[in-house]
DORO-675501 format. One record per residue (C-alpha): residue number from 1; residue in three letters; x, y, z. Coordinates in steps of 0.25 Angstrom, whole numbers. Example, Ala and Ser with C-alpha at 12.3 -4.5 7.8 and 13.67 -1.06 7.14 Angstrom:
BEGIN
NODE loke sevo    xx    yy    zz
NODE    1  ALA    49   -18    31
NODE    2  SER    55    -4    29
This chain:
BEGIN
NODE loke sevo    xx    yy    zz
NODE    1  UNK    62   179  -157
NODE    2  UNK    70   174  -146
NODE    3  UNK    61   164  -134
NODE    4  UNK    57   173  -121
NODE    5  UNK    66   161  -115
NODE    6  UNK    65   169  -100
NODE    7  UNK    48   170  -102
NODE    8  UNK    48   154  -105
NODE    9  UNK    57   151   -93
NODE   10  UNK    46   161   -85
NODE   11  UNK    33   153   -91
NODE   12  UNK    41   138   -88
NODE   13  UNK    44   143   -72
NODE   14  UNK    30   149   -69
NODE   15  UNK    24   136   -78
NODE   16  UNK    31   127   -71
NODE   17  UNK    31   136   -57
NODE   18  UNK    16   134   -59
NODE   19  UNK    16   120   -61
NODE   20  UNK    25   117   -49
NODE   21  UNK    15   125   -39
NODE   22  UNK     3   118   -46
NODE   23  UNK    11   104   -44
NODE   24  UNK    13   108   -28
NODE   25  UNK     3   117   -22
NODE   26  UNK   -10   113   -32
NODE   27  UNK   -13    99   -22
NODE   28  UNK   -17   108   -12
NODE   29  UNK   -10   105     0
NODE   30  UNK     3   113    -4
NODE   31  UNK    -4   125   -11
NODE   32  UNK     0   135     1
NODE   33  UNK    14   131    -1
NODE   34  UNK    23   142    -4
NODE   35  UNK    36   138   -14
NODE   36  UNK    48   147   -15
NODE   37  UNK    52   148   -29
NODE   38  UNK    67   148   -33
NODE   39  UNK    71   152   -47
NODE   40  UNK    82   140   -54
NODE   41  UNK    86   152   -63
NODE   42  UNK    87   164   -64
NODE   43  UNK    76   173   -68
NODE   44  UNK    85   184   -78
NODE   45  UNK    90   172   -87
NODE   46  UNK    82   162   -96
NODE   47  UNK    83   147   -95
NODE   48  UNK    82   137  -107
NODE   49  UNK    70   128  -108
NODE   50  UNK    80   116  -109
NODE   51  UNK    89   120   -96
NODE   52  UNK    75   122   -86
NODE   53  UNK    71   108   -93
NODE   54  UNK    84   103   -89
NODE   55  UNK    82   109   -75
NODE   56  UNK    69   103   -73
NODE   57  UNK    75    88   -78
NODE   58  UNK    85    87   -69
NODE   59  UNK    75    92   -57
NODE   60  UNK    66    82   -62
NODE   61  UNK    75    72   -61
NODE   62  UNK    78    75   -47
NODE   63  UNK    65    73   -42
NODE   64  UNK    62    61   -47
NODE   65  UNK    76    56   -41
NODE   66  UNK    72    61   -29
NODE   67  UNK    58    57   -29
NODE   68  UNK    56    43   -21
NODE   69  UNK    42    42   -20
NODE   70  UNK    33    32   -28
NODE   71  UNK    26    18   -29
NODE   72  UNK    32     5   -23
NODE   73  UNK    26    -7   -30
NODE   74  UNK    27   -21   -22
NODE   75  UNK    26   -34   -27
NODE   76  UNK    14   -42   -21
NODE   77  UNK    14   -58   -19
NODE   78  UNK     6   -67   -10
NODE   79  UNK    -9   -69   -12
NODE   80  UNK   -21   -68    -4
NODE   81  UNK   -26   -83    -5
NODE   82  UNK   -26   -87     7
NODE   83  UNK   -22  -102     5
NODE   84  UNK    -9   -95    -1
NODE   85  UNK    -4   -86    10
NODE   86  UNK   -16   -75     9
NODE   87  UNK    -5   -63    10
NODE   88  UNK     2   -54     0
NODE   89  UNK    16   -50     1
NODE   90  UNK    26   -42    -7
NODE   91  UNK    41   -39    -6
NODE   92  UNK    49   -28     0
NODE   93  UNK    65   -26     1
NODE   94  UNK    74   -21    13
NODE   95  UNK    86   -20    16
NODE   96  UNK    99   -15     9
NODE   97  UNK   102   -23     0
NODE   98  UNK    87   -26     0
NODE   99  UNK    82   -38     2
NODE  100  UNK    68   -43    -1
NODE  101  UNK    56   -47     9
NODE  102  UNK    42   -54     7
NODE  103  UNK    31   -46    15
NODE  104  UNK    17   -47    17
NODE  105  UNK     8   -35    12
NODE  106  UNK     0   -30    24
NODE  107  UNK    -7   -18    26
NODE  108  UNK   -12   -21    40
NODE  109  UNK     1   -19    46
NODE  110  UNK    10    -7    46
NODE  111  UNK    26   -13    47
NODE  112  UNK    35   -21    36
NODE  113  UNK    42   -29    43
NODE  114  UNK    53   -42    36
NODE  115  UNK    58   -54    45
NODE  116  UNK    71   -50    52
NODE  117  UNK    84   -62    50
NODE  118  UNK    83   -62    64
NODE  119  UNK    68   -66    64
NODE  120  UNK    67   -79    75
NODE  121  UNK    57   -89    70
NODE  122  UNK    53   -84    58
NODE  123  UNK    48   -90    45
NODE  124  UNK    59   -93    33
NODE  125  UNK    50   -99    24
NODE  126  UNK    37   -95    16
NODE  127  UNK    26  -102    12
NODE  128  UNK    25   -91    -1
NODE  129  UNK    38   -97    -6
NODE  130  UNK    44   -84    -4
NODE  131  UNK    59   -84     3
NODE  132  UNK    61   -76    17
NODE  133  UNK    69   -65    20
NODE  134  UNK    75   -59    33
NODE  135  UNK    79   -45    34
NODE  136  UNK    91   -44    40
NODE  137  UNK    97   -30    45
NODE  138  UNK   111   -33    47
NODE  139  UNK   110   -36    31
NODE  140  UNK   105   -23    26
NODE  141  UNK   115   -11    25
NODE  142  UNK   102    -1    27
NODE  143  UNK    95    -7    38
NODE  144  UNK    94    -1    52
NODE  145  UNK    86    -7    66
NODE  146  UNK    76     2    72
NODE  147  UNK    81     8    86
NODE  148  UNK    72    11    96
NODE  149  UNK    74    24    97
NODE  150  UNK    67    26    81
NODE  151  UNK    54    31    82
NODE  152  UNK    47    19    76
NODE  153  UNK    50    13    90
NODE  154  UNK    41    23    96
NODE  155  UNK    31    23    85
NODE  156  UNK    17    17    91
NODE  157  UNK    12     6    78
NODE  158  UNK     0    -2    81
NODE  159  UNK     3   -12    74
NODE  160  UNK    19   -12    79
NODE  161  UNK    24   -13    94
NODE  162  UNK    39    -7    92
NODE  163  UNK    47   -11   104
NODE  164  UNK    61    -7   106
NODE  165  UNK    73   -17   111
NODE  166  UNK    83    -9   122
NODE  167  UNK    94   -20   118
NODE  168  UNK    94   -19   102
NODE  169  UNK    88    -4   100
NODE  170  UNK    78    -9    90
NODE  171  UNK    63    -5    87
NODE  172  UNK    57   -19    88
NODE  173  UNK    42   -22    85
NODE  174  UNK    30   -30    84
NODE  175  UNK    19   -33    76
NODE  176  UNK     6   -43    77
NODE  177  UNK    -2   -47    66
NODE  178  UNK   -20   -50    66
NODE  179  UNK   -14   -65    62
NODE  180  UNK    -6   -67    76
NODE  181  UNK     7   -65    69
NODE  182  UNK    17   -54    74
NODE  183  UNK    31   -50    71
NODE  184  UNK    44   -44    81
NODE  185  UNK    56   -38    75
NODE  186  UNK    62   -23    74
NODE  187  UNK    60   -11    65
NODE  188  UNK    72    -9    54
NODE  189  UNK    74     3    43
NODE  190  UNK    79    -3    31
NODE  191  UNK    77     1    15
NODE  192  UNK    65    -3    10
NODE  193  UNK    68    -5    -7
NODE  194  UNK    56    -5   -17
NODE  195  UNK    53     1   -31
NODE  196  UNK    48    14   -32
NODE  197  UNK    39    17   -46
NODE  198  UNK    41    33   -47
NODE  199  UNK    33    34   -60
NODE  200  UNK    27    26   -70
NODE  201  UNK    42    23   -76
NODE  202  UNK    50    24   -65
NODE  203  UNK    53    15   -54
NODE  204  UNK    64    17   -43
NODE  205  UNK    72     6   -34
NODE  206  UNK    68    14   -20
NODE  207  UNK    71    12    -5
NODE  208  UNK    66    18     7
NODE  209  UNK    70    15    22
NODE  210  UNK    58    10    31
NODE  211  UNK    56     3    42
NODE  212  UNK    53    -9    46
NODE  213  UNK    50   -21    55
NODE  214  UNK    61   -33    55
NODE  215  UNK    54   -46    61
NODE  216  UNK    62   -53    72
NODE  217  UNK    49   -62    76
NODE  218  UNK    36   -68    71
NODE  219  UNK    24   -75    76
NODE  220  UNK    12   -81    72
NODE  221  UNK     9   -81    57
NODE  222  UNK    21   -75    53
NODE  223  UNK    29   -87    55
NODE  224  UNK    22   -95    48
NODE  225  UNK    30   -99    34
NODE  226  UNK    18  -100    25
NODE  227  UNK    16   -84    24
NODE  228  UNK    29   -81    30
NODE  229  UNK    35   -67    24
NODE  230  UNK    47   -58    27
NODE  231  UNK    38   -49    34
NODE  232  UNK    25   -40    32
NODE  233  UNK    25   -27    24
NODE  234  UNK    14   -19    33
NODE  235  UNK     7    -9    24
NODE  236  UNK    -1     0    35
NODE  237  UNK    -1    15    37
NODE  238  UNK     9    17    48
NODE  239  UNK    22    23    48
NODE  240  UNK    31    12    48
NODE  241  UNK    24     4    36
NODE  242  UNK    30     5    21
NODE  243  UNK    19    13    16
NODE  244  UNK    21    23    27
NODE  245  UNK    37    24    27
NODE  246  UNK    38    26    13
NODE  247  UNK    27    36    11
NODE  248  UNK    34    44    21
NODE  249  UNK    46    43    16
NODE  250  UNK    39    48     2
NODE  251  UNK    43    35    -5
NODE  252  UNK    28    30    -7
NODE  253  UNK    14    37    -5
NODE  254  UNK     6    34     7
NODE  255  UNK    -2    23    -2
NODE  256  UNK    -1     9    -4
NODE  257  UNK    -7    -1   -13
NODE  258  UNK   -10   -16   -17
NODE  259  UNK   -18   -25   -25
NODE  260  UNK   -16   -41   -21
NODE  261  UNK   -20   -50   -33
NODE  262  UNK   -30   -58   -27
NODE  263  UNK   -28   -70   -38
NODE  264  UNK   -19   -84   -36
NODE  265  UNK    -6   -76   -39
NODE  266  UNK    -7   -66   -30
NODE  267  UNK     2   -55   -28
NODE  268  UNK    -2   -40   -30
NODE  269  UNK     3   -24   -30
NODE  270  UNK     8   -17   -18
NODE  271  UNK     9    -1   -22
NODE  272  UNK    15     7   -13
NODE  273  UNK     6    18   -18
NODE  274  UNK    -7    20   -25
NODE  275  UNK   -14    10   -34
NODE  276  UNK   -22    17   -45
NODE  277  UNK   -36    10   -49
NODE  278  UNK   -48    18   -52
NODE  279  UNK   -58    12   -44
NODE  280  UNK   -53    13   -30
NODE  281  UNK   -60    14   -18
NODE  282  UNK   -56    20    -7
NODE  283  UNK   -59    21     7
NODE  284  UNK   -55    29    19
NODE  285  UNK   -44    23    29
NODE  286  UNK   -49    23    42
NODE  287  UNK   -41    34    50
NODE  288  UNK   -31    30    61
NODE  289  UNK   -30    15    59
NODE  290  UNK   -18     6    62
NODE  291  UNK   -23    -2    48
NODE  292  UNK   -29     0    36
NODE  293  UNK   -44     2    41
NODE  294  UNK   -57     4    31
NODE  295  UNK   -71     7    36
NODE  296  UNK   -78    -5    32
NODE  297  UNK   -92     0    30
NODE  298  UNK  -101   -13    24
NODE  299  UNK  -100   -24    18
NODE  300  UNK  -108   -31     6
NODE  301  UNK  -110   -45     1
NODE  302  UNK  -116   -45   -13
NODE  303  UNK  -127   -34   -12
NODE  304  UNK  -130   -35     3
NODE  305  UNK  -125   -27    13
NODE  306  UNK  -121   -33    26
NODE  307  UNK  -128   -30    38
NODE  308  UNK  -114   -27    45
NODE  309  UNK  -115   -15    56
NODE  310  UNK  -104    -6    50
NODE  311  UNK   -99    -3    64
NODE  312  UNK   -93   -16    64
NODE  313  UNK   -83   -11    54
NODE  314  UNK   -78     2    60
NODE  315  UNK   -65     5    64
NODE  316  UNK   -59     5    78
NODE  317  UNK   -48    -1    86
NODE  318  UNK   -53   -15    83
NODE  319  UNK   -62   -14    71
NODE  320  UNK   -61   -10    58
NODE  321  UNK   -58   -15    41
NODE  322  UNK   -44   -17    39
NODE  323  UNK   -36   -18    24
NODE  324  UNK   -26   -29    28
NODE  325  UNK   -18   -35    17
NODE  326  UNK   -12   -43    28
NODE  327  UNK   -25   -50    31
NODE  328  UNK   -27   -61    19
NODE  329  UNK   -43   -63    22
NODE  330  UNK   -54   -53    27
NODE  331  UNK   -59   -52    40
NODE  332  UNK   -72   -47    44
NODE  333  UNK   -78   -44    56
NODE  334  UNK   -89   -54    63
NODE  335  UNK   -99   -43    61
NODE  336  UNK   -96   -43    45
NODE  337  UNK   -90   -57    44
NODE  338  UNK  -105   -63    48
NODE  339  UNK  -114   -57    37
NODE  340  UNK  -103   -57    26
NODE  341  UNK  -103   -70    27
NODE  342  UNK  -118   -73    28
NODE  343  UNK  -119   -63    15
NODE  344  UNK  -109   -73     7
NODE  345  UNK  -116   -84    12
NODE  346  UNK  -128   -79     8
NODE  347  UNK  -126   -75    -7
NODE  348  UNK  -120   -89   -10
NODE  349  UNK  -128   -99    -3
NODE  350  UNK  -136  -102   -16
NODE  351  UNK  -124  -106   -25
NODE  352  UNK  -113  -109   -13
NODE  353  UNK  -114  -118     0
NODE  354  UNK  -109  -112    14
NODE  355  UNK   -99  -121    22
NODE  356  UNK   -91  -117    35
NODE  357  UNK   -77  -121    33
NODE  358  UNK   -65  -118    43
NODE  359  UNK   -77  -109    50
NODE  360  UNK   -76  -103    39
NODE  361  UNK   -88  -100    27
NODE  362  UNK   -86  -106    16
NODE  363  UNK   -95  -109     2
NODE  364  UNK   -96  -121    -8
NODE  365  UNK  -101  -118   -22
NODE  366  UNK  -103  -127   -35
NODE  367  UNK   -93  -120   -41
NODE  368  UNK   -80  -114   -37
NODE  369  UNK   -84   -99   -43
NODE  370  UNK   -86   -88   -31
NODE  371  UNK   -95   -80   -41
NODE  372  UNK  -107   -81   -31
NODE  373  UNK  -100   -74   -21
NODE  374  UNK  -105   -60   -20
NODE  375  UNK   -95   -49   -18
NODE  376  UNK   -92   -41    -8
NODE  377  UNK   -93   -26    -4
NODE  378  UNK   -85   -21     8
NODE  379  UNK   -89    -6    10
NODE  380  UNK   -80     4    14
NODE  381  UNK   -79    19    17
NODE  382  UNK   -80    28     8
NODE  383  UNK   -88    20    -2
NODE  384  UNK   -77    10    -5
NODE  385  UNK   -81    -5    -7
NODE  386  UNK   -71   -15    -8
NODE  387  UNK   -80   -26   -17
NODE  388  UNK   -74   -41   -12
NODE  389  UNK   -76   -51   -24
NODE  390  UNK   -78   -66   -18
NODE  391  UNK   -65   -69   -20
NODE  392  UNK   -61   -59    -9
NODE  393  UNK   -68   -65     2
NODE  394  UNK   -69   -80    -2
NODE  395  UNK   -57   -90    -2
NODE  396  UNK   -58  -105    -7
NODE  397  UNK   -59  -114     4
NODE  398  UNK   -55  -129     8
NODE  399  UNK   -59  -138    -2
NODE  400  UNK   -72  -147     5
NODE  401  UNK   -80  -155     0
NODE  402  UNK   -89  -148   -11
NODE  403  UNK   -77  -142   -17
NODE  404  UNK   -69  -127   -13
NODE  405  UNK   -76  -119    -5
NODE  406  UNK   -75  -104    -4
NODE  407  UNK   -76   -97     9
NODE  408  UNK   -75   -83    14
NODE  409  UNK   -62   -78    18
NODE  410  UNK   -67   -67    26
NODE  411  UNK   -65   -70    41
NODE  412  UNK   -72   -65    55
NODE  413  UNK   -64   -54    59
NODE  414  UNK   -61   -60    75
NODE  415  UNK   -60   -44    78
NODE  416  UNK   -68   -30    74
NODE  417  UNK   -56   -30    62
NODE  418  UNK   -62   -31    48
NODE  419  UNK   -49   -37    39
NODE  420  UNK   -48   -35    23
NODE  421  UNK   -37   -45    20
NODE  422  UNK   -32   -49     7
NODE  423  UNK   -43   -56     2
NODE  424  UNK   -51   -42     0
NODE  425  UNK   -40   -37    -3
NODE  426  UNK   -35   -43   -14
NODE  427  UNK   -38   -40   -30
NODE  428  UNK   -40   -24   -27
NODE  429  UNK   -32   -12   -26
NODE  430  UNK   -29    -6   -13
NODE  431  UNK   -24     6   -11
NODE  432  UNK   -20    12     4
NODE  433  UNK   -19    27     1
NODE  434  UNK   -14    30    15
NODE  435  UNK   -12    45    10
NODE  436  UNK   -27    48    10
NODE  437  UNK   -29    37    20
NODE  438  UNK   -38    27    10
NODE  439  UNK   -38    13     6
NODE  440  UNK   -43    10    -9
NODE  441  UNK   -46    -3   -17
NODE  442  UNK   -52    -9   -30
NODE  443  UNK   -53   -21   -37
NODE  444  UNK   -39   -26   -45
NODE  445  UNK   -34   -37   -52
NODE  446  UNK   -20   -35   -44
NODE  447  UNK   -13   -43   -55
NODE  448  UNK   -15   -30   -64
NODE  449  UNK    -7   -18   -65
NODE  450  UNK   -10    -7   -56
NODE  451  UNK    -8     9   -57
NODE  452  UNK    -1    16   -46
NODE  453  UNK     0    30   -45
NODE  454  UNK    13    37   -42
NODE  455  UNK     8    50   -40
NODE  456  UNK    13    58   -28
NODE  457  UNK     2    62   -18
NODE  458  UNK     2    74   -11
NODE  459  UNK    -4    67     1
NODE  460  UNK     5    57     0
NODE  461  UNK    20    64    -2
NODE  462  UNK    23    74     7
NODE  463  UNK    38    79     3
NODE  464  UNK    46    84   -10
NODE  465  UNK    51    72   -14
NODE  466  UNK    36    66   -17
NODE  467  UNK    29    82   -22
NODE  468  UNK    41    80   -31
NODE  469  UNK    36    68   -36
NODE  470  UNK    24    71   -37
NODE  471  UNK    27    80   -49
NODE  472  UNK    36    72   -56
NODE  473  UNK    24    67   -63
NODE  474  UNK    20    81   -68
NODE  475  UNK    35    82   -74
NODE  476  UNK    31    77   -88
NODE  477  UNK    18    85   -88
NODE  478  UNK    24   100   -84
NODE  479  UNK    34    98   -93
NODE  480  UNK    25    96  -104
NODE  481  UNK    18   107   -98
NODE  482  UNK    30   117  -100
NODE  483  UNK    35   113  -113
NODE  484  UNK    22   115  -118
NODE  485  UNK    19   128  -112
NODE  486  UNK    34   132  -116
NODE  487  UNK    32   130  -130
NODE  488  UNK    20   135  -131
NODE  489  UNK    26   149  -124
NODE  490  UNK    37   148  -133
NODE  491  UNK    29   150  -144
NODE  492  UNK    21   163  -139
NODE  493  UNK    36   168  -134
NODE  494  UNK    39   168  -150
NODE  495  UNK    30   178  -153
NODE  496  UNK    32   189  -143
């Protein structure tokens, strides 16, 4: 008895009809969404299994061709040992052909910006034994100055004054750092090269335009060659970051991520996208800030609380808790700093004896271990606790007479501003979904393997290009799913 051939076509439409709907309208947000359905073929003929699975390879194909979305995977180096240069950086490649740039990590400020070949008194050598490069625009075939009539010019940044010269016809800036430092220059659009990992077995040589900040001038620490860099890589949530101009471009998701191995080697991941660990925290961003900002709620030394009035911990224009990866230590406010370091003191005096060094406080013990230091509990919104072992406030001081001591590396905040440097930091997973407007961590040995999730987001993508994506993953799965539901019609065709 000859196959229904034009009944199977009908089941693999309406199946895979059905799935498609499920795929697109079942999140929620798109289920009023009307779709005009138009036939490939026409509805009087039958078609051959192997000619709709052909079909369906080729359009297969062509989404994931066209798809650019991902996860861009930096390598980390620096550490944040303080007697070592207390920063992390990684390395990033402009230009056509590309050339390659050292740049701080730092998620308290929002631009990249590399050192211009026309930079006056600037650093050539680095004290991480690393060589210094200069971006030069006349040298890349891609490169383009920003005028002043682009709309980044008139763009308002907090922590950018854009300027414009009349004679040249270029968008200038100028940024100033906590630390003193500052830097002049002028906005260039370039290409920005990275790899791109599509899925777990697929990784792509990608490039997107973005803008950024060409330094002409430097001041303070900047010039300085023991850290000198070939610029910063800003992290923050504005719309001239990385993070931000690739995620609207639908290159990345609007998530970020690192873990900075806190050992002598140093060194870490930075993710542009999502770190999976299974027992993250999270905790609400607070709304409308020009940096990362947390509400910082208590804060526990061993098993007591401190008598701390939260108050001095809420955010305003000049107080508030800060994640800043640009920051090596902590800094706490006065009202804070005092009775965490009255609790310390007060849980090792028995085995460790207090001494003021640099103005600083500082214990000698028999030993060198730090076990009899008690952690530490800062408690944030949301029920989220970041747990600090010793190791994340204590550094090794000067050797005196006695032996090493080991003094706290917080700091006395000299504003309302509560810092979270490096030193807290490090040895966790932190994850800044800026797509549900969160911050997330856990502990992690940094050195081990991490699992990332390539997943499309609804909340995240917002055009074809990622909702395509986003189903490449089910490809396998509903092609299973037909087969099976195929063979299994084909049999009951048999007997009619």
């Amino acid at each position: 008895m000859p196959v229904k051939t034009g009944v199977v076509l009908l089941i693999v439409l309406l199946v895979a009809g059905t799935v498609a709907s499920v795929a697109y309208g079942g999140g929620g947000d798109y289920s009023t969404t009307v779709l005009t359905l138009v036939r490939a073929f026409p509805a009087n003929k039958t078609v051959e299994l192997e000619i709709l699975k052909a079909r369906d390879r080729v359009r297969h194909a062509r989404i994931l061709q066209g798809f650019a979305g991902g996860v861009v995977d930096f390598t980390v180096s620096g550490t944040s040992d303080p007697y070592y240069g207390g920063l992390y950086f990684t390395k990033v490649k402009l230009g056509s052909p590309p050339r390659e740039f050292n740049v701080q990590i730092d998620t308290g400020s929002d631009i990249l910006w590399v050192t211009c070949s026309s930079c006056i008194d600037c650093p050539e050598l680095s004290g991480f034994g690393i060589p210094l490069n200069f971006f030069d625009s006349t040298t890349s075939s891609t490169a383009s100055l920003v005028s002043c009539s682009d709309s980044i010019c008139s763009s308002n940044f907090k922590t950018a004054d854009t300027s414009c010269s009349d004679q040249t016809d270029q968008c200038g800036y100028q940024f100033h750092y906590a630390d003193d430092s500052g830097t002049s220059g002028h906005y260039v659009t370039d290409f920005l090269h990275f790899d791109t990992v599509v899925d777990p077995s697929t990784i792509t040589n990608s490039s997107a335009s973005i803008t950024f900040g060409c330094s002409t001038y430097q001041s303070g620490g900047l010039t300085k060659s023991d850290k000198a860099m070939d610029g910063i890589f800003g992290f923050g949530q504005h719309d001239l970051s990385v993070v931000s101009q690739l995620s609207a471009q639908g290159i990345t998701p609007k998530v970020f991520s690192h873990c900075l191995r806190g050992d002598g080697a140093g060194g870490g991941k930075l993710v542009l996208g999502e770190i999976l660990a299974p027992t993250m925290v999270y905790s609400p961003l607070v709304p409308s800030q020009p940096h990362y900002n947390l509400d910082l709620q208590s804060i526990v030394v061993g098993e007591q609380l401190l008598a701390i009035d939260p108050t001095v911990f809420v955010t305003s224009d000049n107080q508030g808790t800060i994640v800043d990866t640009g920051t090596t230590l902590t800094y706490l406010v006065p009202q804070a700093f005092d009775p965490f370091v009255d609790a310390i003191t007060a849980v090792v005096s028995e085995l460790a004896t207090p001494v003021l060094l640099n103005g600083g406080q500082c214990y000698l013990m028999a030993s060198s271990t730090t076990e009899i230091f008690p952690k530490v509990s800062l408690n944030f919104a949301g029920s989220a606790s970041m747990i600090l072992k010793p190791e994340n406030y204590l550094v090794p001081g000067d050797p005196i007479d006695g032996g090493i001591p080991q003094c706290i590396a917080f700091q006395k905040a000299s504003n309302g501003i509560t810092v979270l440097g490096d030193l807290v930091l490090k040895d966790k997973i932190f994850v800044y979904d800026l797509s549900r407007n969160r911050i997330g961590w856990t502990d992690y040995d940094c050195s081990a393997d991490v699992n990332v999730s390539i997943k499309s987001n609804k909340n995240e993508y917002m055009n074809a290009a990622q909702w395509s994506a986003g189903i490449l993953l089910g490809f396998i799965s509903l092609e299973a799913l037909l087969v099976h539901i195929l063979v299994g019609s084909f049999w009951s065709f048999l007997l009619w």
